[in-house]
PyMOL commands that place a pseudoatom at each C-alpha (Angstrom):
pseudoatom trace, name=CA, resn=UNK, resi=1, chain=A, elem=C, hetatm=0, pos=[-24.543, 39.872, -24.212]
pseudoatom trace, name=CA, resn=UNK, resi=2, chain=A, elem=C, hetatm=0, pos=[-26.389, 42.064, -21.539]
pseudoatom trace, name=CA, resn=UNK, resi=3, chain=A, elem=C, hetatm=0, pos=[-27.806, 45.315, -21.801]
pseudoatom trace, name=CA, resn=UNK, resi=4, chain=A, elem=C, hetatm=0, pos=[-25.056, 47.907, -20.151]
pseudoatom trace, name=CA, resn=UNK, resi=5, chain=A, elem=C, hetatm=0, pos=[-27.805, 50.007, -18.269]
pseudoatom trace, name=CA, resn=UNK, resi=6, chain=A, elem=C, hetatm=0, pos=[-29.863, 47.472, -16.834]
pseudoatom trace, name=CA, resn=UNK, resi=7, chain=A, elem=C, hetatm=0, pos=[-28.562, 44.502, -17.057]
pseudoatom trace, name=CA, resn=UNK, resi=8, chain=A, elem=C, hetatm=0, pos=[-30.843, 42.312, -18.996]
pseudoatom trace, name=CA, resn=UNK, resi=9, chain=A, elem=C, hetatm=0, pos=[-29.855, 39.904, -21.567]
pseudoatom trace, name=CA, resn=UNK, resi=10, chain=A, elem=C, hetatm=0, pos=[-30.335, 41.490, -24.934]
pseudoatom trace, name=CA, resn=UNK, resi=11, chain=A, elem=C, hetatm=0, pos=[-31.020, 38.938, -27.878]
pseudoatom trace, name=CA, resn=UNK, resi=12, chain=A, elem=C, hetatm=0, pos=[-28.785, 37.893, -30.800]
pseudoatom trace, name=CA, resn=UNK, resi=13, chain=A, elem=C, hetatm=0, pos=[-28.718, 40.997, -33.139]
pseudoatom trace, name=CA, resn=UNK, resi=14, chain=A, elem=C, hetatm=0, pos=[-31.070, 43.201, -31.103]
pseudoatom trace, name=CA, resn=UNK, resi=15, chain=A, elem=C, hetatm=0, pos=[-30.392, 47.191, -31.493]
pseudoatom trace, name=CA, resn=UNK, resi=16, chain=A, elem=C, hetatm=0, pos=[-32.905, 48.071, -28.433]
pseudoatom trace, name=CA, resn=UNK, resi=17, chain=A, elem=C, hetatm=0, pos=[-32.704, 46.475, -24.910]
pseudoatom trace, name=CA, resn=UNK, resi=18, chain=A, elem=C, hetatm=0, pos=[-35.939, 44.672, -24.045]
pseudoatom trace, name=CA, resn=UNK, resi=19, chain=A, elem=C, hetatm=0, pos=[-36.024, 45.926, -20.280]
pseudoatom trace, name=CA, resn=UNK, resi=20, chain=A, elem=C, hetatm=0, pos=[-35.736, 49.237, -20.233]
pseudoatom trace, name=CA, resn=UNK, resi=21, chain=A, elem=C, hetatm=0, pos=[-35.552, 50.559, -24.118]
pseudoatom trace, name=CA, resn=UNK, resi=22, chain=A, elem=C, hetatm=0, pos=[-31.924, 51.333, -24.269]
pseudoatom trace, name=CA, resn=UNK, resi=23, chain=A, elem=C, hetatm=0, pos=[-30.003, 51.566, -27.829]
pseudoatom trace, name=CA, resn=UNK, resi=24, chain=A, elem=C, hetatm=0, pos=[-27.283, 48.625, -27.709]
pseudoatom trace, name=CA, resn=UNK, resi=25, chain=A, elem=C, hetatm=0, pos=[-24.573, 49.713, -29.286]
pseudoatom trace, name=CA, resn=UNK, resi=26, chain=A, elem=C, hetatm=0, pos=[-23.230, 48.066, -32.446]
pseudoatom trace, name=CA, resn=UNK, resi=27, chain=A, elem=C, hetatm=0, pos=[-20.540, 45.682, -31.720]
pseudoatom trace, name=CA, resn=UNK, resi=28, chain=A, elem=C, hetatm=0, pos=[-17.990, 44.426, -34.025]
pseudoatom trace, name=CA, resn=UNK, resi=29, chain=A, elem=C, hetatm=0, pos=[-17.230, 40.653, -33.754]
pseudoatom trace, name=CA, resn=UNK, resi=30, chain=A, elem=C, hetatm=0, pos=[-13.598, 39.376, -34.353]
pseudoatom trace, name=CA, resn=UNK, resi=31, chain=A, elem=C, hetatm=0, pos=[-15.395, 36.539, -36.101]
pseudoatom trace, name=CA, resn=UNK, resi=32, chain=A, elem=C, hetatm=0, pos=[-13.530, 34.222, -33.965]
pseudoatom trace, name=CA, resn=UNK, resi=33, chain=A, elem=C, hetatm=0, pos=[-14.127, 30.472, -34.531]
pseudoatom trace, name=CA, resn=UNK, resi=34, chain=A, elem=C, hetatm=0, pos=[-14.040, 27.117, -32.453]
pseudoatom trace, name=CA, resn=UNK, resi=35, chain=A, elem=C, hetatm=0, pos=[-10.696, 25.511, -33.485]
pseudoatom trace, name=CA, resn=UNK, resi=36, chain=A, elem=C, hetatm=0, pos=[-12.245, 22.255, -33.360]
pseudoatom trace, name=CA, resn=UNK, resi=37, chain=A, elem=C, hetatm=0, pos=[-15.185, 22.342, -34.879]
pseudoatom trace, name=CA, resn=UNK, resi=38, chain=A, elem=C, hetatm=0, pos=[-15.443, 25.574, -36.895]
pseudoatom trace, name=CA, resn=UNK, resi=39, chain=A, elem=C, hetatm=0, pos=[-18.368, 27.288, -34.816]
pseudoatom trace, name=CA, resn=UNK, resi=40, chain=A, elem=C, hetatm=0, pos=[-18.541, 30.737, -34.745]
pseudoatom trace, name=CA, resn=UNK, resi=41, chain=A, elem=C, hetatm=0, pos=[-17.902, 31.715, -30.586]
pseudoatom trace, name=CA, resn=UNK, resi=42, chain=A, elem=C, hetatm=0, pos=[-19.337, 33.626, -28.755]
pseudoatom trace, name=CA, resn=UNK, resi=43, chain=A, elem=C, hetatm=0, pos=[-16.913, 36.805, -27.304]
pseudoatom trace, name=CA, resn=UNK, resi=44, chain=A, elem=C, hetatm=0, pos=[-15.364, 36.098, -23.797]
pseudoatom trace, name=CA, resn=UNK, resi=45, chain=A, elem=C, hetatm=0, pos=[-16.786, 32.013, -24.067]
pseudoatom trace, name=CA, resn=UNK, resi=46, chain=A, elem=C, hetatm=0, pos=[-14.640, 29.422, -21.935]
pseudoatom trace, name=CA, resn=UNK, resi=47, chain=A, elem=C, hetatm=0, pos=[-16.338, 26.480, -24.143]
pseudoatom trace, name=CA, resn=UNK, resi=48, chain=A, elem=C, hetatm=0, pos=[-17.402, 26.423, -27.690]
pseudoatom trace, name=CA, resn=UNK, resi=49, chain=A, elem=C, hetatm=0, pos=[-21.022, 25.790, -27.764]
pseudoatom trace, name=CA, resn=UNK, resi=50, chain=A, elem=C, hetatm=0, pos=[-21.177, 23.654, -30.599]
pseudoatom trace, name=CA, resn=UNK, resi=51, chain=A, elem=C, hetatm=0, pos=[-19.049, 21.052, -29.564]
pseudoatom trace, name=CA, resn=UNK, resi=52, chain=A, elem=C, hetatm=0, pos=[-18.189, 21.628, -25.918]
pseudoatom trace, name=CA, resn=UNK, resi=53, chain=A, elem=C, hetatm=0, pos=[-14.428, 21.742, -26.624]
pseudoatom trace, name=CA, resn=UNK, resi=54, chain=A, elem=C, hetatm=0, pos=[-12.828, 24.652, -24.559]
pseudoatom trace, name=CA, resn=UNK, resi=55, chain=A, elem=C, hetatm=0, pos=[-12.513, 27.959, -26.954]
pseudoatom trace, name=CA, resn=UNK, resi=56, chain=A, elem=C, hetatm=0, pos=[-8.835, 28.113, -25.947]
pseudoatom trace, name=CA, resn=UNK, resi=57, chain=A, elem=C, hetatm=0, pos=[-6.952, 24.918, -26.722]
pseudoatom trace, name=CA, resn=UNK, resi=58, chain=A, elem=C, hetatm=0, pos=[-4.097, 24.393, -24.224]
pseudoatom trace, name=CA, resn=UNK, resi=59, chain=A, elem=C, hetatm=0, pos=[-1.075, 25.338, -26.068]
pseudoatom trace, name=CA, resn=UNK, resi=60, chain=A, elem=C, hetatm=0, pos=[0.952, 22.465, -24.718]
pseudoatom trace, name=CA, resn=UNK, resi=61, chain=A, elem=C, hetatm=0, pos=[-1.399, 19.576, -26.488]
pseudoatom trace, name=CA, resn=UNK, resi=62, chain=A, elem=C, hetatm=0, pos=[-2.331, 21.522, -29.275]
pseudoatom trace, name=CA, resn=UNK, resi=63, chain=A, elem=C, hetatm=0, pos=[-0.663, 22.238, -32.757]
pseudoatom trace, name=CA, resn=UNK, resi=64, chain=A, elem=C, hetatm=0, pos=[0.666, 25.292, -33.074]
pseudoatom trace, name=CA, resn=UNK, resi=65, chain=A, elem=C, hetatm=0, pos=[-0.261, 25.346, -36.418]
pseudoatom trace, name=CA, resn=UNK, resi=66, chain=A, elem=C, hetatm=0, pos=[-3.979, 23.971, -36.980]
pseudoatom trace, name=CA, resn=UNK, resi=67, chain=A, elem=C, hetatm=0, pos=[-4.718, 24.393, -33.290]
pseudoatom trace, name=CA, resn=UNK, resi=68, chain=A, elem=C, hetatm=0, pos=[-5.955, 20.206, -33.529]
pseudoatom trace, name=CA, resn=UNK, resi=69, chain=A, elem=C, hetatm=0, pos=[-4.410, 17.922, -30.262]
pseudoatom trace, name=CA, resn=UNK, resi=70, chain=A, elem=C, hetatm=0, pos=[-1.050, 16.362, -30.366]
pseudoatom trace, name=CA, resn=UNK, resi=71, chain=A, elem=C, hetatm=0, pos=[-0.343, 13.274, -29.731]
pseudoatom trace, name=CA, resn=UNK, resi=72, chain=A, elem=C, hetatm=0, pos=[2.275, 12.734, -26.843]
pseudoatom trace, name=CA, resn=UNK, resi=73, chain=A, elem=C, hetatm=0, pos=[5.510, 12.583, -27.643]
pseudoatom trace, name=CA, resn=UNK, resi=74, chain=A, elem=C, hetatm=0, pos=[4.516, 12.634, -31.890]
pseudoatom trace, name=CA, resn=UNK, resi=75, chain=A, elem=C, hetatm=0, pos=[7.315, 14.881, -33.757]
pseudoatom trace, name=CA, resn=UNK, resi=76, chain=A, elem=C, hetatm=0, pos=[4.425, 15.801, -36.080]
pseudoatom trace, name=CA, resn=UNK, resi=77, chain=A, elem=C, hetatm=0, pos=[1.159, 17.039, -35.958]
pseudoatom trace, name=CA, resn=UNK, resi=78, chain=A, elem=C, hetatm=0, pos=[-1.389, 14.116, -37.467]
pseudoatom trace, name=CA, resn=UNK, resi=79, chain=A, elem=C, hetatm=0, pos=[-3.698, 16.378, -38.860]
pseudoatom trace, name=CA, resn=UNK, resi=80, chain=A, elem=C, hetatm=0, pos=[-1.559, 19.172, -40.898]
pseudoatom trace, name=CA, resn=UNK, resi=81, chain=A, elem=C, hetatm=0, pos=[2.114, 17.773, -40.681]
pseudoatom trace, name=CA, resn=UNK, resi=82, chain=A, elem=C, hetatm=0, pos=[3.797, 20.864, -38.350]
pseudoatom trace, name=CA, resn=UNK, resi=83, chain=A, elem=C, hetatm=0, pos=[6.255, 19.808, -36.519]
pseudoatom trace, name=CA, resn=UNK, resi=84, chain=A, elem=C, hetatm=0, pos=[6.063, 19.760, -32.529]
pseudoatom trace, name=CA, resn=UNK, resi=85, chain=A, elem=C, hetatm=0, pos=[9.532, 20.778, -32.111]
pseudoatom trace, name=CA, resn=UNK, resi=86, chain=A, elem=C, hetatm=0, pos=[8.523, 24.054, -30.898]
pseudoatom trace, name=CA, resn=UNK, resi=87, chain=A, elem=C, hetatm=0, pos=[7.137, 22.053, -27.055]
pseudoatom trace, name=CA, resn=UNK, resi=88, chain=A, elem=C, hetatm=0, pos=[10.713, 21.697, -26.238]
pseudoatom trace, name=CA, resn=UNK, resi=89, chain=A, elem=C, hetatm=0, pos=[9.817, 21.944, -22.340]
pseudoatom trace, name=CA, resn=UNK, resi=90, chain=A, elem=C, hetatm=0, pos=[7.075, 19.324, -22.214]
pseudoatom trace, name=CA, resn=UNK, resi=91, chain=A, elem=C, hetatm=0, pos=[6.716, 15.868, -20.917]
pseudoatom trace, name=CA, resn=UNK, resi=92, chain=A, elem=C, hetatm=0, pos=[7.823, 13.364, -23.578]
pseudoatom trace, name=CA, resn=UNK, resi=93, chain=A, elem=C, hetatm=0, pos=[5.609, 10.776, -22.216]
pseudoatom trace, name=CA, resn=UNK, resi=94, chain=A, elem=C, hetatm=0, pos=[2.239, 12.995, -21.854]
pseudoatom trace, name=CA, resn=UNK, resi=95, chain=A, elem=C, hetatm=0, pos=[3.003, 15.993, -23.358]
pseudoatom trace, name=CA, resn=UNK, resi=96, chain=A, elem=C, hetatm=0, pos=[1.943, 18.099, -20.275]
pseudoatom trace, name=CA, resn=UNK, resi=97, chain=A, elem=C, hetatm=0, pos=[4.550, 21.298, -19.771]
pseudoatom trace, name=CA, resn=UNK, resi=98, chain=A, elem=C, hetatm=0, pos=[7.235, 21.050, -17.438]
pseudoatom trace, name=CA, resn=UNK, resi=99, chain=A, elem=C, hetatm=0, pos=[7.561, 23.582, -14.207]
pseudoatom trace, name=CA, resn=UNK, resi=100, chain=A, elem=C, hetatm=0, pos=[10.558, 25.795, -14.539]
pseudoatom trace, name=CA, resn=UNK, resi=101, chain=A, elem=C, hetatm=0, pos=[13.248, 23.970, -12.249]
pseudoatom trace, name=CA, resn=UNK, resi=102, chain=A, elem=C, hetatm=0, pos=[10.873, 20.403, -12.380]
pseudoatom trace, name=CA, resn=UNK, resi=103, chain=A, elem=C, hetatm=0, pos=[13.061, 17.543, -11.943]
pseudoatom trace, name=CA, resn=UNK, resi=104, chain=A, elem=C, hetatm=0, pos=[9.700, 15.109, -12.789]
pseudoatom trace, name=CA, resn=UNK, resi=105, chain=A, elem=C, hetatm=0, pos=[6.674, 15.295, -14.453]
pseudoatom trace, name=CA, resn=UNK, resi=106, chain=A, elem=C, hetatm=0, pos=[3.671, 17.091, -12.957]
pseudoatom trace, name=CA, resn=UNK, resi=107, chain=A, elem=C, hetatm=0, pos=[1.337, 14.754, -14.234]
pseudoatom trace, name=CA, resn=UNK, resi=108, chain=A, elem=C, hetatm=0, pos=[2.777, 11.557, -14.840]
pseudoatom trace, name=CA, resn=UNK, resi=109, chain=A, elem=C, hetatm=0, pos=[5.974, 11.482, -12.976]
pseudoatom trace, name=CA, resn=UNK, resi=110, chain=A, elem=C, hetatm=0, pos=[8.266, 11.001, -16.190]
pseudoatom trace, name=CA, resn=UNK, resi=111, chain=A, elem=C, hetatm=0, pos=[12.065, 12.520, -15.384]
pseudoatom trace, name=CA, resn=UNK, resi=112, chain=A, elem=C, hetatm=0, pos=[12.330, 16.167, -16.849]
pseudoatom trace, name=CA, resn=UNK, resi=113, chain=A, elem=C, hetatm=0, pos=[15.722, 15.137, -18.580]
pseudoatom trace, name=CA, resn=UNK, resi=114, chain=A, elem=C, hetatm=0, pos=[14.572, 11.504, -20.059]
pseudoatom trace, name=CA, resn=UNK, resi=115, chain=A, elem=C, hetatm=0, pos=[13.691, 12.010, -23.522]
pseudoatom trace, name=CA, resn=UNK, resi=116, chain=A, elem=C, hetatm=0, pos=[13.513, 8.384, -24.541]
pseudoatom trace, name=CA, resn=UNK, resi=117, chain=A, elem=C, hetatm=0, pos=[10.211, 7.153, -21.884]
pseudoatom trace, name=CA, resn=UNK, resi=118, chain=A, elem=C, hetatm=0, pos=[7.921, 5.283, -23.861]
pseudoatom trace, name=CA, resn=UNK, resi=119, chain=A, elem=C, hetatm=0, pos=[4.647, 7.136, -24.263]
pseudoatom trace, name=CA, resn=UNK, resi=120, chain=A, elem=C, hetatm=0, pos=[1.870, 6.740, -22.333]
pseudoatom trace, name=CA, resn=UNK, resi=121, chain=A, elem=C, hetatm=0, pos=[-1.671, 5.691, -23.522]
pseudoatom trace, name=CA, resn=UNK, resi=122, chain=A, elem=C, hetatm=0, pos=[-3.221, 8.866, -24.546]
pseudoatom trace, name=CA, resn=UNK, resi=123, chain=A, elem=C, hetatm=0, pos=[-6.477, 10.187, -25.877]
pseudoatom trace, name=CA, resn=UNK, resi=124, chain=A, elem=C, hetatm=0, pos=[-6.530, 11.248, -29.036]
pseudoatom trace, name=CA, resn=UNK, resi=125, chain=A, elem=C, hetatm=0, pos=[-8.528, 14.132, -28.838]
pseudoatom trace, name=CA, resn=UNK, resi=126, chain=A, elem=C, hetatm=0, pos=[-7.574, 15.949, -25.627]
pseudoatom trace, name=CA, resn=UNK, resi=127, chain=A, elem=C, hetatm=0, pos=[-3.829, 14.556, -24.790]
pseudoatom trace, name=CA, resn=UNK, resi=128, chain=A, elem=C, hetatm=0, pos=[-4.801, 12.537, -21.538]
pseudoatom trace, name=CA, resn=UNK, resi=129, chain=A, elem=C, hetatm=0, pos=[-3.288, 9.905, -20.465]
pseudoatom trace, name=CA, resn=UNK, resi=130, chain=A, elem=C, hetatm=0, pos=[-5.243, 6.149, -19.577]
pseudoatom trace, name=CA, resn=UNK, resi=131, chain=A, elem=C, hetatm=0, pos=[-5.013, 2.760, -18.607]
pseudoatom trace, name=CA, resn=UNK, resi=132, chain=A, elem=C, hetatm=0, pos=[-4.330, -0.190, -20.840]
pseudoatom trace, name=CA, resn=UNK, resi=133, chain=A, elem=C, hetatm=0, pos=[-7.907, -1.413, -21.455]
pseudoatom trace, name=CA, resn=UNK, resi=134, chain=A, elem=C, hetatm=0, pos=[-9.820, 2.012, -20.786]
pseudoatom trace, name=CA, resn=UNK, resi=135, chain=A, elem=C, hetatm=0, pos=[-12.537, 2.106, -23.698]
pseudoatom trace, name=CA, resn=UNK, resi=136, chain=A, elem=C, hetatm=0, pos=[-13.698, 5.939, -23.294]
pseudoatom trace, name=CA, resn=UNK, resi=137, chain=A, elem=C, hetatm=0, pos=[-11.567, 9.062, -21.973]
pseudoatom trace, name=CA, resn=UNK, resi=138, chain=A, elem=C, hetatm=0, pos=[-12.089, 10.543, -18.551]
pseudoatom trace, name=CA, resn=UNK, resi=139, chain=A, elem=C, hetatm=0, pos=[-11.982, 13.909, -19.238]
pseudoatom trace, name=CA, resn=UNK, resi=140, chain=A, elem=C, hetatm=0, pos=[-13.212, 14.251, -22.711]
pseudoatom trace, name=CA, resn=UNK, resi=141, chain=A, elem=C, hetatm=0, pos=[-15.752, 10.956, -23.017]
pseudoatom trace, name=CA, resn=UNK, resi=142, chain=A, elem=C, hetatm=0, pos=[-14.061, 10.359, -26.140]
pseudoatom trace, name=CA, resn=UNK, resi=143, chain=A, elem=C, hetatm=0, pos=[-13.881, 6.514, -26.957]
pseudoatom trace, name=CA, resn=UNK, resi=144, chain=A, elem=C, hetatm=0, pos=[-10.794, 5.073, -26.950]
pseudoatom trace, name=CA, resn=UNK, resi=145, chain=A, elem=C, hetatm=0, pos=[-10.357, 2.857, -30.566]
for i in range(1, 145): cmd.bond("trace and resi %d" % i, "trace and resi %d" % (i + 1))
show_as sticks, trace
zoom trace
C-alpha cells in the first residue's frame, strides 16, 4: 500500500508514513485468500504471491464450488465432487467458454454444438490443452504425469 499524500510505500502494519509523517489510516482487510494455496492476498493483487497462481481463477476452468481447476469436459469436480453442469456454454473438448453466436471453438476449434469430441490433453492444474508427449505445461510449468 502507498502513503495517500506522498506517495511512498508504507510498510506492512505501519500507522505513520515514512516520507513525510502522515497518519495511514486503518484499513480493514476482507481477509481474502489465494484459492489455491490458502495465502492470505494482498487487496487489488492480479497473482497470489505465494504460489504465483492468478488471485482470480477463470470461472470457466474453475469449480464453482472449491474454486480448484476442472478438468475438460469432467461432469465433476476432482477435488470436492460439484458438479460442472453449471459451464453449459463451454467447449467440451477444452473447457474454454464459447462466444455468444460461436459456431467453433475459440481455442481449439471444437464445433459449438458437438458435445461428444473426445477431450483434449489438458493440464491438470490450469485447463490447457497439449500435445501427446508434452512432459511440462506451457503456461503453468506444471509437469505433465
Amino acid at each position: 500500500m502507498n502513503c495517500s499524500k506522498c506517495g511512498t510505500l508504507l510498510k506492512e502494519n505501519a500507522k505513520f508514513c515514512s516520507g513525510c509523517g502522515a497518519q495511514v489510516p486503518k484499513v480493514q482487510s476482507a481477509s481474502v485468500s489465494c484459492a489455491y494455496c490458502g495465502a492470505a492476498l494482498v487487496p487489488g493483487a492480479k497473482f497470489c504471491a505465494g504460489c504465483g497462481k492468478p488471485a482470480t481463477p477463470k470461472q470457466s476452468n474453475t469449480c464453482p464450488r472449491c474454486n480448484n481447476p476442472l478438468v475438460a469436459g469432467a461432469k465433476f469436480c476432482a477435488y470436492c465432487g460439484a458438479s460442472t453442469a453449471a459451464a453449459s456454454n463451454v467447449c467440451p473438448r477444452c473447457n474454454t467458454p464459447f462466444k455468444p453466436g460461436a459456431k467453433f471453438c475459440g481455442v481449439c476449434g471444437a464445433p459449438a454444438t458437438s458435445a461428444t469430441l473426445p477431450p483434449l490433453n489438458v493440464c491438470k492444474n490450469c485447463g490447457t490443452p497439449f500435445k501427446p508427449g508434452t512432459r511440462f505445461c506451457g503456461k503453468c510449468g506444471s509437469a505433465i504425469l
